[in-house]
N, C-alpha and C positions, 0 to 999 in steps of 0.2 A: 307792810302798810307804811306809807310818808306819813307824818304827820306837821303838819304848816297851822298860821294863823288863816280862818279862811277871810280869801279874796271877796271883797266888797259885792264884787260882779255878779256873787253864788248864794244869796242869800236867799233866792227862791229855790234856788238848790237844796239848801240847806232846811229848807222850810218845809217842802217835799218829805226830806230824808227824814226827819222831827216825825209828821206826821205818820209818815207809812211806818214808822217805830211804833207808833202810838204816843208819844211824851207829849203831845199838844194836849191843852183844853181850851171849850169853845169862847171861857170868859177871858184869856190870853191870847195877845193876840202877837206871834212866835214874829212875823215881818219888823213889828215894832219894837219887840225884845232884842232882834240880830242887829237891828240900824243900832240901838241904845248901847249896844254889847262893844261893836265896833268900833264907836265913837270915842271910849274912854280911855283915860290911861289905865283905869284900875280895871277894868274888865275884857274879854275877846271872845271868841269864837274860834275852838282850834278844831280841824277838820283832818282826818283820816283820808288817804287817797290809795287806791290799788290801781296803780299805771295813773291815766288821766280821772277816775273814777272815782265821784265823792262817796264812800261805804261809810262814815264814820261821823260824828261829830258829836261838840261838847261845849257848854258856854262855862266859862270859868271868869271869876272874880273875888275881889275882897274890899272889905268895907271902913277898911283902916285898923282892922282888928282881928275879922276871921274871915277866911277864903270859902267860898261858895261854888257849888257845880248844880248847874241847869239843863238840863234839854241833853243828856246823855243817852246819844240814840246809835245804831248799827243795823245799818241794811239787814231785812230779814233774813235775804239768801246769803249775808254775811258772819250771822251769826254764830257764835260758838266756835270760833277761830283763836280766840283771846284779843278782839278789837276790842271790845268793852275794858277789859284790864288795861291794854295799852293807853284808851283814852286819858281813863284818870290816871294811871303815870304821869302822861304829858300835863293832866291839871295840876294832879299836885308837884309837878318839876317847874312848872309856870307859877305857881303861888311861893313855891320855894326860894324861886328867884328873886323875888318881893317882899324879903323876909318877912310869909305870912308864916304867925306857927302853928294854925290849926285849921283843917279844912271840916265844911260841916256843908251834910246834905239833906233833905227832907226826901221822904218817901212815901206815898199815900200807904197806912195801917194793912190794906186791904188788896198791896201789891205782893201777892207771897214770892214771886217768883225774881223782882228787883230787890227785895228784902233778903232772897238768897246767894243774888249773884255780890253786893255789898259784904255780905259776911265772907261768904269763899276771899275775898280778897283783901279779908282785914279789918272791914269798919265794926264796927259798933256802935251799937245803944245809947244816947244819952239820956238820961233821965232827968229831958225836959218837955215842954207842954210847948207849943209855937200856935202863938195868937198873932192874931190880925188883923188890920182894920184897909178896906180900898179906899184909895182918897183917889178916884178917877171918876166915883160915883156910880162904878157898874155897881148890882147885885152882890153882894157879902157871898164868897166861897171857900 
C-alpha cells in the first residue's frame, strides 16, 4: 500500500471510504472535516492506495501540544491486511516530523473491537474524562 497526503480532488472519495468503514456520525459532518483537514498547516488527510485505489485513510493533526488521529478507516474487503497499523505509522511519522511528542485518540467506550485493534499495536489507556461543549449549535453529543 502507497501511502500520500490525499489529493484535494478525493475528498468525496475519502468520505465514501470513512462511511462504508463506519467512522462517520450523523452530527459530523466528514466533507467539512476533509476541506478544514486539507486546509491547514497543522492538520491533513493521509490516504492509503493499492495501485490507483483509495483502500485507506486517516485525518491526522496537532494542536500545538498534542497530535490527534480522526476518521481512521480501511476498505472492508481491505481489512486485516495490516493497513490499519500502516496508517497510524504514517500519522504518527507525520506528527513526528512536527516535533509532536505525543499522539492521543478517542475511541467510543462501547467500540470493543477498535479498542482491540489500538491495543494490539501499542496504545493505551489514559486516565482521563474528555468533556465537551459544540459551539456550531448542533445538539450536545
Amino acid at each position: 500500500m502507497r501511502i500520500e497526503t490525499l489529493p484535494g480532488e478525493l475528498i468525496d472519495d475519502v468520505v465514501e471510504l470513512w462511511r462504508s468503514a463506519g467512522v462517520t456520525r450523523p452530527w459530523n459532518d466528514p466533507h467539512a472535516d476533509a476541506r478544514l483537514a486539507l486546509a491547514g498547516p497543522a492538520s491533513t488527510i493521509l490516504a492509503g492506495f493499492e495501485e490507483d485505489r483509495l483502500v485507506a485513510a486517516a485525518m491526522t493533526g496537532h494542536d500545538g501540544h498534542r497530535g490527534w488521529v480522526y476518521y481512521l478507516a480501511v476498505e472492508p474487503a481491505a481489512q486485516g491486511r495490516g493497513h490499519g497499523a500502516a496508517m497510524m505509522g504514517a500519522c504518527e511519522e507525520w506528527l513526528r516530523a512536527r516535533d509532536v511528542p505525543k499522539l492521543n485518540l478517542m475511541v467510543r467506550t462501547d467500540n470493543a473491537a477498535t479498542l482491540g485493534f489500538y491495543d494490539a499495536i501499542g496504545y493505551r489507556r489514559d486516565e482521563v474524562v474528555v468533556l465537551s461543549r459544540r459551539l456550531d449549535g448542533s445538539p450536545a453529543r
